[in-house]
N, C-alpha and C positions, 0 to 999 in steps of 0.2 A: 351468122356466117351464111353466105349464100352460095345455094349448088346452082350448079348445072350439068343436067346429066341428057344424056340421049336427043340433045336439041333444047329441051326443055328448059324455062329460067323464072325460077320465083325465089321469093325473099325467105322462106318460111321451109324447115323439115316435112311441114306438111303439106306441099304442092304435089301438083301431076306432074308426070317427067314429061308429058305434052306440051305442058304449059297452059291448057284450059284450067279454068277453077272451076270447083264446083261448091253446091251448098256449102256453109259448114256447119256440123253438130254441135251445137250447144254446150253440152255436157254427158256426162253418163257413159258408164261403159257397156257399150252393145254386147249382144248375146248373140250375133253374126253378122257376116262383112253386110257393108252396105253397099250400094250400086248393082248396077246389073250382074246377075248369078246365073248358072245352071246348077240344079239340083242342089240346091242348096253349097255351092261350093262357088270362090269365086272363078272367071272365064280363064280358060285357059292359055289366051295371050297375055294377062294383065299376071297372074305367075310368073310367066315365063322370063317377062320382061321383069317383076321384082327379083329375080333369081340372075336377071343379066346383068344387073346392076349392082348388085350384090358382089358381084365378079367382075365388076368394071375394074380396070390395069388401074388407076388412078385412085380409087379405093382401096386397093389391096395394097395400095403403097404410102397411105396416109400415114406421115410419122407422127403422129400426138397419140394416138390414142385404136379405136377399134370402131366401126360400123356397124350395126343391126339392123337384120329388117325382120319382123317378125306377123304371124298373123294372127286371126282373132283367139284362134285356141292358145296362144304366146308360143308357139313352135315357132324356132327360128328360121326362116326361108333364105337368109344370107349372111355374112360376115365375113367383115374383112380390116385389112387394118394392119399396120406393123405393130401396132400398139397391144394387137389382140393377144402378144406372146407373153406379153408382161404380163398381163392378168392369169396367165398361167391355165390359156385355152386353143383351139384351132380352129380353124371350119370346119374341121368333121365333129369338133366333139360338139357343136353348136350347128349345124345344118340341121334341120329334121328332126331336130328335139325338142322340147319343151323346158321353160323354165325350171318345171318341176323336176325337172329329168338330171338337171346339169348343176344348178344351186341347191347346197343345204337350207332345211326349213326357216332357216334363221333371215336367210340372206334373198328367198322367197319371198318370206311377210314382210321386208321390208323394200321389192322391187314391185311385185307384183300390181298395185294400186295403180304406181305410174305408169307401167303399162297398158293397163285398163284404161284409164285416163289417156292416154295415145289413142288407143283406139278409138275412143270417145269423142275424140277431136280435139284434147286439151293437151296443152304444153307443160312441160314440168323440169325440172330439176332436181336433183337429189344427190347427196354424198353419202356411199355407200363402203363402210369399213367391209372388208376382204381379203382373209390370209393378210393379216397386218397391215394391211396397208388401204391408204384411201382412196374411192374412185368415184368421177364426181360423174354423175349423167343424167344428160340429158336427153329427152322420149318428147316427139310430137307425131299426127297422123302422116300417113301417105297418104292420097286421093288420085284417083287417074282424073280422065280430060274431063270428067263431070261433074268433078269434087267431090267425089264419093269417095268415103275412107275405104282402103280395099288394104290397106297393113299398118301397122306401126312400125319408124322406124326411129332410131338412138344413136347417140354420140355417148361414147365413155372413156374418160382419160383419168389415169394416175395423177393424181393431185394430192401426194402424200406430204413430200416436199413442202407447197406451197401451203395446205392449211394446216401445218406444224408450225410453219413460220407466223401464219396470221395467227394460229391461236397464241404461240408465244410472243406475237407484237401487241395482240389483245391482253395476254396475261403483264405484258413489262407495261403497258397502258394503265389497264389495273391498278399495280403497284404504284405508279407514278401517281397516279391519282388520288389512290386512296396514301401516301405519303404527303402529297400536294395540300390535299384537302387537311390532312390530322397531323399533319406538322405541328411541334410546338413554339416549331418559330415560323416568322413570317415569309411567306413564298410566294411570288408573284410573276407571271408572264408578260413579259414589256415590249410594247410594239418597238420598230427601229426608230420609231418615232417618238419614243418615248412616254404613251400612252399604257394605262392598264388592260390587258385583256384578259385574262387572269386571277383572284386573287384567293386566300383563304382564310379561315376564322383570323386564324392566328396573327395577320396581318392589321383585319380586320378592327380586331380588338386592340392591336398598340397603336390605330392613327384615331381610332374611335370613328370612322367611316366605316358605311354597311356594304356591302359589297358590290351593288350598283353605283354605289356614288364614288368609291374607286375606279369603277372603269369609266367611266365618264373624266376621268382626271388624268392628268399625266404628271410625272415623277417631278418633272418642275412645280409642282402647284403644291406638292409639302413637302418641298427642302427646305431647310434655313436656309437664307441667302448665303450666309458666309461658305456655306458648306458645297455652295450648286456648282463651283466652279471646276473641284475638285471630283466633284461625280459624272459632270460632262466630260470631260478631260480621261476617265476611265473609261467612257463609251467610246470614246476615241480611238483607243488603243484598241479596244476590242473590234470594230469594225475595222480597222489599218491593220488587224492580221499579229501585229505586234505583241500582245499579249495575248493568251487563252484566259485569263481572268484575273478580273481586278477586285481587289476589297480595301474597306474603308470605314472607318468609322467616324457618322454623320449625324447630324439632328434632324427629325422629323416634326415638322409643324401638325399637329392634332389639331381633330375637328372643332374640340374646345377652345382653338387657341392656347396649348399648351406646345410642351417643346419636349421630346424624348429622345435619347441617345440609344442608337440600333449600328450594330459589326452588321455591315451590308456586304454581300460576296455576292460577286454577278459573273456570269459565262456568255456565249454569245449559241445559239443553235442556231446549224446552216441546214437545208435540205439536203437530196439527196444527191441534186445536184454542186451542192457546195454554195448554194446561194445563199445570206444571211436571212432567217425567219424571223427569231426574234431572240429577246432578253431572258433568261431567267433569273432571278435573283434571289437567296436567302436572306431573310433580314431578322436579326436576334434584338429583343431588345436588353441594352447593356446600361441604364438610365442608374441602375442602384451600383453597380461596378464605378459608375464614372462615378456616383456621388461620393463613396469610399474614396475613389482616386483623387479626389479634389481634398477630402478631409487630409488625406495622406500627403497631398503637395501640398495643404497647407501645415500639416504637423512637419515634414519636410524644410519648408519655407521657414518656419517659425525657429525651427530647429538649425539651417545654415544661419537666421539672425544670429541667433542665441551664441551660437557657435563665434560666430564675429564680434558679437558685442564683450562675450566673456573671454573670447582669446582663447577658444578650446576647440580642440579639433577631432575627429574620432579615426578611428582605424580598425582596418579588422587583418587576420591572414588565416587562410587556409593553409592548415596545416596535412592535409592532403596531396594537394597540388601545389604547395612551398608559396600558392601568391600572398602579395600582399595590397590590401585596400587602402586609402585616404581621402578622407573629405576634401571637398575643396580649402573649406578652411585651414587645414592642417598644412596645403599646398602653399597658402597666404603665410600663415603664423614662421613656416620654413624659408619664405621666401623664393622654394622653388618653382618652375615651371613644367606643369604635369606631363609633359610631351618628355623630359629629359629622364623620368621616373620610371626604372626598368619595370619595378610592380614586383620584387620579389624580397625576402629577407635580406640579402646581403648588401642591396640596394638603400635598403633604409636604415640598416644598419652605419653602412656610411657617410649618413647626413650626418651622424653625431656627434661632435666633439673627437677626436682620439683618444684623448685621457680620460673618456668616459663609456667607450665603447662597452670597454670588458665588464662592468656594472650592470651598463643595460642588457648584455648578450646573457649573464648570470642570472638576473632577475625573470629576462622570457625562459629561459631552459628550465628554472625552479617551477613555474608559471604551466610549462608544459609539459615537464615531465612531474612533476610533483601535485600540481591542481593548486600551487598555494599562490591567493591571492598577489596579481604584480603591482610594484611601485617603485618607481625609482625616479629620481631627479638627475635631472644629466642637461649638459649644455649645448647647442646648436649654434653654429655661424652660420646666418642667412647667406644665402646662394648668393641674394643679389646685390648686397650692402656690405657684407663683412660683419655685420654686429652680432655680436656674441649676446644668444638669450639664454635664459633660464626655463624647464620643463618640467612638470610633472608629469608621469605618464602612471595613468592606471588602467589594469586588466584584469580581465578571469577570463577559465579555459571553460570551453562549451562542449556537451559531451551528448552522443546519440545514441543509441544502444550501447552504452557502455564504452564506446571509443572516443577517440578525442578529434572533434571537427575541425575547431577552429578555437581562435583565440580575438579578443572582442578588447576595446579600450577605448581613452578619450588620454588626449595630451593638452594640459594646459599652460598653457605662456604664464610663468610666475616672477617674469623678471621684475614686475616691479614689489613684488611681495620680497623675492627675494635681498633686493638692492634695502627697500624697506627694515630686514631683519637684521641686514649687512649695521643699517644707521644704528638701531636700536640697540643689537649689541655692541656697539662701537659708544653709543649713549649707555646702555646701562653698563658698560667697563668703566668707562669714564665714574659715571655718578660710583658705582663702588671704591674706584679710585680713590675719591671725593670724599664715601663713604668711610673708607678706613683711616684717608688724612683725618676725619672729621673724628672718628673714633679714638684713635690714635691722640689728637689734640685735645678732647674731653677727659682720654684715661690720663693722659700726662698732667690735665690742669687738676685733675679729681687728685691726682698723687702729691700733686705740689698744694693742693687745698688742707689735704688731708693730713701733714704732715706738722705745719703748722697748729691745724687743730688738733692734731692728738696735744700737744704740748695745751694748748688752751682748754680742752674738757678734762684734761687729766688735771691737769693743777688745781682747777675750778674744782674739782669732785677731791682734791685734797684737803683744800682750802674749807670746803662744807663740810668737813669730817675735824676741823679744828678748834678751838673756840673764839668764834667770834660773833661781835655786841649785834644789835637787830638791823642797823643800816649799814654794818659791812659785807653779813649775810644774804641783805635783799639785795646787791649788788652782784654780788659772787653768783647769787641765784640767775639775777638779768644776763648775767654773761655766760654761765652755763645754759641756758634756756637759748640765746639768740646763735648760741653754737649748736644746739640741737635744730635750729629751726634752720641751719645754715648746711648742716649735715643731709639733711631732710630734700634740701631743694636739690644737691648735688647728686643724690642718690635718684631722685627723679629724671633730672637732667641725662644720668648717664643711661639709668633703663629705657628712656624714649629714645634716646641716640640707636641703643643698641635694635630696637624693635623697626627703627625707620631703616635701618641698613640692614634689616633683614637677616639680620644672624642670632636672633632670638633661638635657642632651641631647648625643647624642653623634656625634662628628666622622667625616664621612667623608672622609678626604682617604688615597692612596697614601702608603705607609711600607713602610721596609725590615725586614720582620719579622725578619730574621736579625741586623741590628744591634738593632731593639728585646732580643730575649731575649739577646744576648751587653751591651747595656747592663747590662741588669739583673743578669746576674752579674759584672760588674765592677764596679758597687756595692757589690756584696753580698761579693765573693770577701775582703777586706782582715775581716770578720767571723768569716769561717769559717774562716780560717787564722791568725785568734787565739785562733780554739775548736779549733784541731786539726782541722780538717776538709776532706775532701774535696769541691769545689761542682763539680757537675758538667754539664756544656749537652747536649742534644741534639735538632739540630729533623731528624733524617733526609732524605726529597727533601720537603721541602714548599717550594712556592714562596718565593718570597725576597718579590717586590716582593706586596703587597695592598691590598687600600680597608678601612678600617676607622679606629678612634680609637684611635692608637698610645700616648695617653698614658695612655688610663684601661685599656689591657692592662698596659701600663707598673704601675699603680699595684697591678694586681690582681697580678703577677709579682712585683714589689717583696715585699707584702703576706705570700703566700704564703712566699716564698723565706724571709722574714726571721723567721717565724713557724718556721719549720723548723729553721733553725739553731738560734733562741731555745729551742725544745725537745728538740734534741739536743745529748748530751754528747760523743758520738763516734760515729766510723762515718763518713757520709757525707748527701749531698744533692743528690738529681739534678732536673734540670729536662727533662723532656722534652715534644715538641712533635713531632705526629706526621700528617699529612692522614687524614681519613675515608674521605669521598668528594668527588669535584670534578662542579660544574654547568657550564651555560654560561656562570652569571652569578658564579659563586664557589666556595671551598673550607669544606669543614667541616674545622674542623680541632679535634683534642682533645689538650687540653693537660695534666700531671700532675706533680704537685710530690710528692716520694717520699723521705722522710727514714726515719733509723735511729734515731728518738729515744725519749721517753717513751713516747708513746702515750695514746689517751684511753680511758679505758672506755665499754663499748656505752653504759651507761644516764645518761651524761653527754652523749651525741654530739648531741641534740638540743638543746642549748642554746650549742652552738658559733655558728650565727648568728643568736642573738639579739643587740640592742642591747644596751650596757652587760655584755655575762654574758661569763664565761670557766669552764672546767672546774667550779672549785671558787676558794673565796674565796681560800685560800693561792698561788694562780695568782701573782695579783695585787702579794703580797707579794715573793714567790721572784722572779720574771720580769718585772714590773711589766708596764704598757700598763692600755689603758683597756674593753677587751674589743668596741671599736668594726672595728678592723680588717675582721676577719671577717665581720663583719654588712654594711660594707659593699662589700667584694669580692663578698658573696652577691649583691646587690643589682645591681652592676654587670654581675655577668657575667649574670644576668636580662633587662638593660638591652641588652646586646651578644647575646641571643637565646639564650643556653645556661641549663645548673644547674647551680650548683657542689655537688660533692657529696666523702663524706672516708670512707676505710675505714680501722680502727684496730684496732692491737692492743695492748696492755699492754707494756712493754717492750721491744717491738716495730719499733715505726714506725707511720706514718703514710700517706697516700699524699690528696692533695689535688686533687680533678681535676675540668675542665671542657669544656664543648665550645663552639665558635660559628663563627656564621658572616662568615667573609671574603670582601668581594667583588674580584672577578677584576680586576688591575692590568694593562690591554690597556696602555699604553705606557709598558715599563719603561723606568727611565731608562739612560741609559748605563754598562757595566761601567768599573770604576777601569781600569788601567792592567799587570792581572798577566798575566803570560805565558799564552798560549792554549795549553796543555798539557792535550790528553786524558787523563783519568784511567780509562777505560775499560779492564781488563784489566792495569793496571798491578798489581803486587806488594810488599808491604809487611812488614817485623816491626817486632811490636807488644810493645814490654817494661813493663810495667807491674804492681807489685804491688798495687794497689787494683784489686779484681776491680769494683767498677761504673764507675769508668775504664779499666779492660781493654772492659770489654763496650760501653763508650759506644764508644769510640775505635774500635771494631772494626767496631760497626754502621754509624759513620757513613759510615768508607772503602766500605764492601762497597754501603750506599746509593751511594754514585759512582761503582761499576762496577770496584773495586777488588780482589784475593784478598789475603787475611789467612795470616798465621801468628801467632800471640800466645801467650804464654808471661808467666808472672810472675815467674821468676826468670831472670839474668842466665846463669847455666850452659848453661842450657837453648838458649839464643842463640848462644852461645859454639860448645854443641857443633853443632848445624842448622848452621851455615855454615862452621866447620871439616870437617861432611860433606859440604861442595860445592855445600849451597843457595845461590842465588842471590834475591837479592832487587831492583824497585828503590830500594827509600828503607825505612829505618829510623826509629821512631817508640820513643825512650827515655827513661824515667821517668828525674828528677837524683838523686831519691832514694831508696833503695833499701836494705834491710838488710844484705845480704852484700856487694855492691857499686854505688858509685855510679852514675850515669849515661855521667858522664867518663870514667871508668876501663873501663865495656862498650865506649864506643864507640873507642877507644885499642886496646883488647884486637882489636873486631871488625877493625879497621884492617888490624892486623898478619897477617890470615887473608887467603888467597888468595882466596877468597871472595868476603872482604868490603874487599879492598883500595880499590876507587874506590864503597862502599857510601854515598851521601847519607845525614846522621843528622839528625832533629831531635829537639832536649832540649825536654823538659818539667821546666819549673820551678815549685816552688809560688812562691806569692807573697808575698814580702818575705822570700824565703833569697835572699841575694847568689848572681850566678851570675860563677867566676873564667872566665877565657880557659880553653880547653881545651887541654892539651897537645898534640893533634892536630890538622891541618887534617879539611877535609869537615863541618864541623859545618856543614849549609846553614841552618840556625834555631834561635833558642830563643827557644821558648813560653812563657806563665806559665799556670796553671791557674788561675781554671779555663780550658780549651782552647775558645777562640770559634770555630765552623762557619767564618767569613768568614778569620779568620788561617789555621786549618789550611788551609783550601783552597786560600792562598795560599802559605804554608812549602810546602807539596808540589808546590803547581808551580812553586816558583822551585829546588826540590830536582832535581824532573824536566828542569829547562829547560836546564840547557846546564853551564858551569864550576861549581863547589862554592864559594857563597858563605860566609862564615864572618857570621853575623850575631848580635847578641847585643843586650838589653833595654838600652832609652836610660834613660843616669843620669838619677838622680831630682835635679827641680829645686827648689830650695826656692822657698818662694813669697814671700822677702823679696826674688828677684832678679826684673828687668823679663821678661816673656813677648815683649817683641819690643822690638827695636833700637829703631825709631822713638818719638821722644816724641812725646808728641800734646797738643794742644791742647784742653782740656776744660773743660765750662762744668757745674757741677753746679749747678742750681735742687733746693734744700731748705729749707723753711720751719720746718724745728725744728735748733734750733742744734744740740745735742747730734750729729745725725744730720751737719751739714754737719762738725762736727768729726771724726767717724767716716769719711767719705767723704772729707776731704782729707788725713788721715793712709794711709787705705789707699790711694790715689791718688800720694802723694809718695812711698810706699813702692814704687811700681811703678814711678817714675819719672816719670811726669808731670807736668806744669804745669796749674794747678786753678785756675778764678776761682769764687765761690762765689755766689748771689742766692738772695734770699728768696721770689720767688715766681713765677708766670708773665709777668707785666707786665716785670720786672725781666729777666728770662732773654729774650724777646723785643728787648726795648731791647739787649742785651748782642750777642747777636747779628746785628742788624740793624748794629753799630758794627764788631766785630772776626770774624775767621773764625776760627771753633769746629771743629774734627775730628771731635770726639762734645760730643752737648748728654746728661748723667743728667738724666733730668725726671722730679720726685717728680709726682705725678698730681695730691692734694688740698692746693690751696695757695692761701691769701688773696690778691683783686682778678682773680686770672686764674688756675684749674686749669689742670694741662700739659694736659689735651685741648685744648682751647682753642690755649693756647699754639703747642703743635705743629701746629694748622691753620693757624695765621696765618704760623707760620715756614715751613710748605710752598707758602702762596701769596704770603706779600712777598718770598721771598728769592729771587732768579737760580740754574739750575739749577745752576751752576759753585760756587754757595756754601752749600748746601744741606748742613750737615752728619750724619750719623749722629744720631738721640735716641734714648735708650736708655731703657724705662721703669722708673726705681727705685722701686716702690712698696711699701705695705703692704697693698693692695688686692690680693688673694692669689686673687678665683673668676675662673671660667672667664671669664664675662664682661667680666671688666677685661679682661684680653689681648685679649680680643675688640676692647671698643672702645678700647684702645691701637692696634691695628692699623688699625683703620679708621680712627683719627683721622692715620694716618701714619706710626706710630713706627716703628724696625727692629727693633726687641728688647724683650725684658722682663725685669726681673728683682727677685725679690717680697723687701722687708725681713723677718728681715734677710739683708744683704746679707752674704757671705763673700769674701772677699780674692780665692779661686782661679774663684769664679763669676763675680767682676769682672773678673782679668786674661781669662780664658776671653772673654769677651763682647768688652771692647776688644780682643782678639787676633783676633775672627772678623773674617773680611773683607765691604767692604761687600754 
C-alpha cells in the first residue's frame, strides 16, 4: 500500500513523511530511538509531527481497518481509523499508553516481538485472535528525513471473515484430497483437453500406469476404440452447458495390453468466474460385474434358444401389484404382439380359449391362495393365424417372509404331443376294438372247438373203459391223445389272445402254496416215470398259506415242469421253491425248475420267449407243441411282478427260474387233523440212490429242525446201526440196485439198533408196492415226495404205535366214486354232447333226465328235486346264467340243488360269471369221465 502523508511519498510503512531515506537497521530490536535526540528522548518536532499524523482527517477516516503509530517504549503516540471501533478501542484508550497497559498478557506475548521488530527496522505480519475474533497486522519502522527509525507504525484489520473461509476452503481442500487420493475407485483431474492432470492409486492400479505415465497421457490414449466415440460425445455435452454430468460404462486399454470394464461418471468444474477448468471424473472398475453380465446374457441367450427350440415359454406375475410377465417366447408361441399386452392378469387371462378360461382361472387361485402346485392344460387361438394350440402351463407361488410375492411358471406348446395322443388313443381304441373282435372270434372258435371235442374225449375215455383187443385200444388211445394235444394248443391260443389284449388280471384270493407245487407234480409225476425219471418237489420253510393267483402259478409250474421232462432223456427234475426275503405285507419268493436234459445253446436262448418260436424248427417236429408255452409263462410271471429267466448248457441241463411276490396270508385256515409232533431236533436216515432226492429229502427235514444221516447205499445203513446208531424214523428208497427197500428195512429190523426203528418207503409211481415182510413200516410214499405227505408220514411215524400204511388200490373209473345215486338234471342243447353226458353219467351210476335248454332245465326243476343240475351256459330261449338266477330265486332253500357248470366257454371270465350268476362248480368241455365223477363226489 502506499502512503502519502505531509508531502512525503515512499513505497514502504517505513519511510520519512519528508521523503528523505535514511540508513536502514538491519535487524534487532533497539533499546532507544535512533537519530538525532535531546536527552535522551526523541526531538520535539519529529513527535509532534507523528502525533499530526496520527490525527491526519484521512486516517481517522480509513474504512478497513485502524492505524498505530507507536514509540520505542511501545506507547502509543496515535490512532486512528474507523476500523479502530471494531476491535473494541479508541484513541484515548490507546494515545499515551502502552501495549502492556491496553492488552491482556496473552495477547501482549503474542504482539509484542513484532513491534520490537518495527522498531528494529523489520516488516512483519501477524494474525492475531482477539475477543473472538481475528486481526491480521501488519508493523514496519517509521524514519524521518535521515532514515532514522524515530517510531513504529501498523495497519490492523478484522480479517475474521476471510480466514474462516480460507481455512474452511483449506479444510474442504483437505477432504477433497485426501478423498482424491484414498478413494477406492478411480479419480482423476482432466484437462479440457483431455489430458491427465490429476490421478490416484486407485486409478492407478486399474490401467496398471504409475502416476507420471498417466499424466503425460490423455483419456484418448486408453479407451477402447469402440467405446472413444461415446466418451467424446459426453464431453460435449458437458462443455455445450447441456448436461451437468454424463456417465458410461467404457473399456479401458491397460498398460499390459489388457482391457477392463470401469462405470466412468465425469462433471465439468468452471471457476469462479464460470469459465470451464477442468474434468473430474469417478471411474469404478466393473470388469467382474460385466463378466457375471455376459455369463448371465449368455444363460439368458441360451435359455430364449431353449425356450424356442422347446416351444416353452415362461412367465411370472406379481401378485402385489396384479402385473403380469412374458417372455418373448411365450409372445411367439401366442402369436401375440407385445405392444397389444396390457401386462396384467385379466389380460392374459383372455388370450385363453373361452371354454378353458374357468380351469386356468381355478388352477392360479388354488396355486395362490392355497401354495398347491399349478397345472393345467388349456387351449389358445394365436392372435395372428387363428390356430388353435395346445398348453401346458406349470407353476409355484414364491413366498418372502412369510407372504406371497409372486407367482413363477413356464407354458409349453404341447400340440403336437397332444394331436400325438389324440392318434394313439384313436389307435389303441381301434386295436382294442380289434382286440375284443379278435377275442370274441377265438372264444366263439374255442366254443365251437370244444363242443365237438367234448363228444370225441368223452366217447374215447368210454370207449377205453370197455373191452377192447390191443389194436382197437391203441387207436382209441391215438385219438384221445391227439384230442388232448388239440385241447392243449387251444387253451394256449386263447391265454396269449387274452395276455396280448391286455385283459389278463390276476387273482388275489389265500391258497395253499404247498398243495399248489405238490399238485403240480402229481400231474406231472405219471410222465416222468414213463420217461424214467426222477420229479422231484422242494418248497424248504416257505410259508404254506399265501395271497396270490394260485391258478396262473399253477399254469406257470405245469408249463415249466412239463417242458423239462419233454426235454430230458434221463437224470432227473427238480422243482424247487425257496423265500427271499419276507415284508410286512408279503414274501418274495424265487422259484426254479432244474432238469438234466438237452440243453439250449447260448445263441438260441433269446428266442425261447418269443411267441410262436422254439430252439430250432426240428424242436417242433421231434417234441411237438406250439412254441406258445414259454412265451406265455414269461409274460405271466411279468404279470405276477417277477422275470422269468433260464441258464443252459449243451447236454447239460437247464435250470428255469423266477421270482415274485406273495402277499402275507394273516388268517390261515385251520391245520387238517395230523398228530402235533415236534420235529425239532428229531433224527433221521436217509437211503436214497438218486443223489438230488438224497439232497432234496435232506434239506427239507434239516429245514424242520431235523439231524440227517444219508447214505445211498443200503450197506452203509446196515453197518451205522449195527454200530449202535440210533435213529428216530428211517426214510428208504423201494428201489434200489444192490438191495430193495423191503429187504433194508427187514435187514435194519433185525439189528439192535434198529429193532423198534419207524421206516417210511419211497415208492416211485406206478411200481406196485407188495405188503412188507416186516411190521414198522409207518408209511409208503410215492415219488414224487409232496412237503404236506412227508410231513405228515413222519409225524404219525413219530407219534405213538407203528402204523403199517400203504398206497389205496387204484379205482377204475367205470366204478361209481361214491355209494349214493344222485339225481341229475343235465341241460345240453347239442345232442351229441347230451349223449356223451348220459353215458358218462349211467356209467357212474346215476340217474340222468336230459333238456335242451334253459327254459326247459328251469321247468324241470321247478316239478321234480334234482341233487346236481350240469348247465351247459350257451343255449337257445334261456342261457344257464339266466337259468341259474331264476332257480336260485324261485326255488325254497330246502330244494335248491347243486349246478354245475359244463361248458365250452373255457376264460377266466366264464367262471367268473358262472359264479356270480350262483353256480357251485365249473367244468370246461371237454368233459372227462374222472373230472365228472371228481366234481359230483365234492361235497356241497
Amino acid at each position: 500500500m502506499r502512503w502519502q502523508l505531509a508531502g512525503g511519498k515512499r513505497d514502504s510503512i517505513g519511510q520519512t513523511l519528508t521523503g528523505s531515506r535514511s540508513e536502514n537497521h538491519d535487524s534487532g530490536v533497539p533499546a532507544a530511538p535512533a537519530g538525532p535526540t535531546s536527552g535522551g528522548t526523541p526531538i520535539a518536532a519529529d513527535v509532534e509531527a507523528l502525533r499530526s499524523a496520527g490525527s491526519h482527517p484521512i486516517l481517522r477516516c480509513f474504512p478497513e481497518g485502524a492505524i498505530i503509530v507507536f514509540d520505542h517504549d511501545l506507547r502509543y503516540l496515535s490512532a486512528g481509523g474507523l476500523g479502530l471501533a471494531d476491535v473494541g478501542l479508541s484513541r484515548e484508550m490507546l494515545e499515551g499508553h502502552t501495549i502492556f497497559e491496553v492488552f491482556p498478557p496473552e495477547v501482549v506475548d503474542a504482539i509484542e516481538p513484532l513491534y520490537r521488530l518495527a522498531l528494529a527496522g523489520q516488516e512483519s505480519t501477524l494474525d492475531v485472535p482477539y475477543q473472538d475474533r481475528i486481526y491480521s497486522m501488519r508493523l514496519g519502522p517509521l524514519r524521518d528525513t535521515d532514515g532514522a527509525i524515530i517510531a513504529g507504525m501498523g495497519f490492523t484489520q478484522d480479517v475474521t471473515s476471510a480466514r474462516r473461509s480460507e481455512r474452511a476452503m483449506r479444510e474442504s481442500e483437505d477432504r477433497f484430497r485426501s478423498a482424491f487420493d484414498n478413494a477406492p475407485i478411480g479419480m482423476a483431474l482432466i484437462a479440457l483437453d483431455g489430458r491427465f492432470e490429476q490421478v490416484n492409486q486407485a486409478l492407478c492400479e486399474l490401467t496398471g500406469y504409475g502416476d507420471r505415465q498417466l499424466r503425460e497421457l490423455a483419456i484418448t490414449d486408453i479407451t477402447h476404440p469402440d467405446d472413444l466415440a461415446e466418451d467424446l460425445a459426453g464431453r460435449t455435452q458437458l462443455l455445450a452447458g447441456r448436461e451437468s454430468t454424463y456417465r458410461l460404462e467404457k473399456r479401458y486399454l491397460t498398460a499390459t495390453g489388457g482391457v477392463v470394464w470401469a462405470a466412468k461418471s465425469v462433471s465439468l468444474v468452471c471457476g469462479d468466474d464460470g469459465a470451464p477448468r477442468h474434468f473430474i471424473a469417478q471411474i469404478q472398475d466393473i470388469s467382474e460385474r460385466k463378466k457375471h453380465e455376459q455369463v448371465l446374457s449368455a444363460e439368458r441367450r441360451r435359455l430364449r434358444d431353449a425356450q424356442a427350440i422347446g416351444h416353452v415359454g415362461s412367465w411370472e406375475m406379481d401378485v402385489t401389484a396384479g402385473t403380469v410377465e412374458w417372455s418373448d417366447t411365450l409372445f411367439d408361441l401366442y402369436g401375440l404382439d407385445p405392444a397389444t399386452f396390457a401386462g396384467d392378469y385379466g389380460s392374459a387371462l383372455d388370450c385363453i380359449h373361452p371354454e378353458d378360461r374357468a380351469k386356468v382361472d381355478a388352477a392360479s387361485i388354488r396355486c395362490r391362495d392355497g401354495g398347491e402346485p399349478l397345472y393345467v392344460r388349456y387351449r389358445v387361438t394365436r392372435a395372428d393365424n387363428g390356430q388353435l394350440r395346445w398348453f401346458d402351463a406349470r407353476g409355484e407361488a414364491w413366498y418372502e417372509g412369510g407372504q406371497l410375492v409372486r407367482l413363477t411358471g413356464a407354458v409349453a406348446d404341447v400340440t403336437d404331443q397332444v394331436l400325438a395322443e389324440v392318434a394313439v388313443a384313436e389307435a389303441r381304441d381301434a386295436a382294442l376294438e380289434a382286440s375284443r373282435h379278435k377275442s370274441a372270434f377265438l372264444a366263439t372258435m374255442s366254443h365251437e372247438i370244444r363242443t365237438p371235442m367234448n363228444a370225441v374225449i368223452g366217447l374215447t375215455g368210454l370207449l377205453l373203459d370197455s373191452d377192447l383187443d390191443p389194436q382197437q385200444r391203441d387207436l382209441v388211445e391215438t385219438v384221445r391223445d391227439s384230442g388232448d394235444a388239440l385241447l392243449v394248443i387251444i387253451s394256449d391260443i386263447l391265454d396269449f389272445s387274452k395276455i396280448e389284449s391286455g385283459q389278463l388280471e390276476l387273482e388275489q384270493q389265500a391258497f395253499d402254496l404247498w398243495e399248489c407245487v405238490e399238485g403240480c407234480l402229481d400231474l406231472l409225476g405219471p410222465s416222468a416215470t414213463a420217461k424214467g425219471l426222477d420229479l422231484v418237489g422242494y418248497v424248504g420253510d416257505s410259508p404254506r398259506w399265501v395271497i396270490g393267483d394260485a391258478s396262473r402259478l399253477r399254469q406257470v409250474l405245469v408249463n415249466l415242469l412239463s417242458n423239462a421232462i419233454k426235454f430230458t432223456r434221463r437224470g432227473d427234475v427238480l422243482l424247487e421253491v425257496t423265500p427271499q426275503e419276507s415284508t410286512a405285507t408279503g414274501v418274495r419268493l424265487h422259484i426254479a425248475v432244474t432238469d438234466t436234459g438237452i440243453g439250449i445253446p447260448a445263441d438260441r436262448l433269446h428266442r425261447l420267449f418269443k411267441s410262436f418260436s422254439q430252439v430250432d424248427a426240428s424242436t417242433t417236429r421231434v417234441y411237438g407243441g406250439t412254441g406258445l408255452g414259454l412265451a406265455i409263462s414269461h409274460r405271466l410271471v411279468e404279470a405276477m411282478g417277477g422275470e422269468l429267466a433260464v441258464t443252459s448248457a449243451v447236454d447239460t441241463g437247464s435250470v428255469f427260474s423266477f421270482s415274485l411276490l406273495a402277499g402275507r396270508c394273516d388268517e390261515v385256515p385251520p391245520a387238517g387233523s395230523e398228530p402235533a409232533v415236534d420235529l425239532q431236533g428229531r433224527t433221521a436216515l436217509i437211503v436214497e440212490d438218486n443223489a438230488t432226492n438224497l439232497r432234496t429229502l435232506r434239506r427239507q427235514l434239516e429245514d424242520w429242525g431235523m439231524r440227517c444221516a444219508s447214505t445211498d447205499t443200503p450197506d452203509v445203513a446196515l453197518a451205522l446201526v449195527a454200530a449202535g446208531a440210533r435213529y428216530d424214523v428211517a426214510l428208504i428208497d423201494m428201489i434200489m440196485p444192490a438191495m430193495d427197500g423191503q429187504q433194508l428195512a427187514s435187514d435194519l429190523h433185525e439189528l439192535p439198533a434198529g429193532a423198534r426203528l419207524p421206516i417210511v418207503l419211497l415208492a416211485s409211481m406206478g411200481r406196485p408196492v407188495e405188503r412188507p415182510a416186516t411190521s414198522g413200516v409207518a408209511a409208503t410214499l410215492t415219488k414224487p415226495v409232496k412237503a404236506t405227505a412227508l410231513q405228515s408220514a413222519l409225524m404219525t411215524a413219530l407219534s405213538g404205535p407203528v402204523l403199517e400204511v400203504l398206497p389205496a388200490p387204484v379205482r377204475s373209473l367205470a366204478e361209481p366214486l361214491q355209494a349214493q345215486r344222485l339225481r341229475i338234471l343235465l341241460a345240453e342243447d347239442n345232442v351229441v354232447n347230451q349223449k356223451v353226458g348220459q353215458l358218462m353219467l349211467d356209467k357212474l351210476g346215476h340217474h340222468v333226465d336230459t333238456v335242451g335248454n334253459g327254459w326247459e332245465a328251469l321247468q324241470a326243476v321247478l316239478h321234480l328235486p334234482y341233487d346236481v343240475v350240469l348247465m351247459d351256459v350257451q343255449m337257445p330261449e334261456m342261457d344257464g346264467l339266466e337259468a341259474t338266477r331264476r332257480i336260485r330265486s324261485d326255488l325254497p332253500m330246502r330244494r335248491q340243488p347243486r349246478i354245475v357248470a359244463m361248458t365250452a366257454s373255457a376264460l377266466v371270465e366264464d367262471r367268473t360269471a358262472c359264479r356270480e350268476a350262483g353256480m357251485d362248480d365249473y367244468l370246461a368241455k371237454p368233459v372227462r369221465a374222472a373230472d365228472l365223477a371228481a366234481v359230483l363226489n365234492h361235497p356241497a
